[in-house]
C-alpha positions in Angstrom: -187.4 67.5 -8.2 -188.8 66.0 -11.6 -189.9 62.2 -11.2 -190.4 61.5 -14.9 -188.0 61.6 -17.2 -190.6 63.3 -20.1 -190.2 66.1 -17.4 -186.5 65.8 -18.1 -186.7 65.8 -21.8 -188.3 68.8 -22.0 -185.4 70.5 -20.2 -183.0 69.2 -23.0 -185.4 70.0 -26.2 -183.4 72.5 -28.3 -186.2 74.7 -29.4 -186.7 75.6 -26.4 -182.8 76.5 -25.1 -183.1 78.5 -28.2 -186.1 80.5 -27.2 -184.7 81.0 -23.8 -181.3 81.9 -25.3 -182.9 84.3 -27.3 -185.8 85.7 -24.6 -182.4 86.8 -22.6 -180.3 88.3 -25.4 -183.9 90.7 -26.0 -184.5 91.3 -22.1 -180.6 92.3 -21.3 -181.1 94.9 -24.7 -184.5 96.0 -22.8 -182.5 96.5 -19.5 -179.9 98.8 -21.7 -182.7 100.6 -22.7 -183.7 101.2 -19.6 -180.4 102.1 -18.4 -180.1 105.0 -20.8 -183.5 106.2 -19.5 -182.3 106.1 -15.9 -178.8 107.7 -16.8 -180.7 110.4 -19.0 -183.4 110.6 -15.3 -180.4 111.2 -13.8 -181.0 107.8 -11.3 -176.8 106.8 -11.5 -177.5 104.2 -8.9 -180.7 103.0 -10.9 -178.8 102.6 -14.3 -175.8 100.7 -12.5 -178.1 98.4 -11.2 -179.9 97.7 -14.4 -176.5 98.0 -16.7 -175.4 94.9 -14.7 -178.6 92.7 -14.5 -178.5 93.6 -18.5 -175.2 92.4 -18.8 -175.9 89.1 -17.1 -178.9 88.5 -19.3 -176.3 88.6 -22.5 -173.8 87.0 -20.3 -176.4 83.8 -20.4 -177.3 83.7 -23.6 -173.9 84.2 -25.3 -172.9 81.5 -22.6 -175.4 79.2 -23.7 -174.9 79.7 -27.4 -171.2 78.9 -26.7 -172.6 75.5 -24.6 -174.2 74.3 -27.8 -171.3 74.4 -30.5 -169.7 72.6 -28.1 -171.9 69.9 -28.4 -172.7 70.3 -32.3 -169.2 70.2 -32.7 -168.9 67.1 -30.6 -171.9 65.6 -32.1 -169.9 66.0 -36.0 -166.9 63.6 -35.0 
């Protein structure tokens, strides 16, 4: 897929894991919001849906803060 390995770098730049880390934690909070709208709408199916995707979202971002103390950690010894 990439053919350069600038390309590659980019992937691993750590300013931009942290923007992405934190671009997720803010759109799963969004997708709360939005569930409370749809529970007070009274769409059940609607806020299930959107609790879940919300919960990934965090899911990711706590997952990928917990990536990168691995490697700070790793990085220390």
């Amino acid at each position: 897929m990439f053919k350069s390995t600038k390309q590659w770098q980019l992937l691993k730049n750590e300013k931009l894991h942290k923007a992405v880390r934190w671009l997720l934690g803010i759109h799963g909070i969004f997708h709360f919001a939005e569930m409370c709208i749809n529970l007070y709408e009274g769409a059940v199916i609607s806020a299930l849906l959107t609790a879940i995707t919300g919960v990934i979202m965090i899911l990711g971002a706590l997952i990928d803060v917990i990536h990168h103390q691995g490697e700070e950690n790793e990085q220390d010894n």
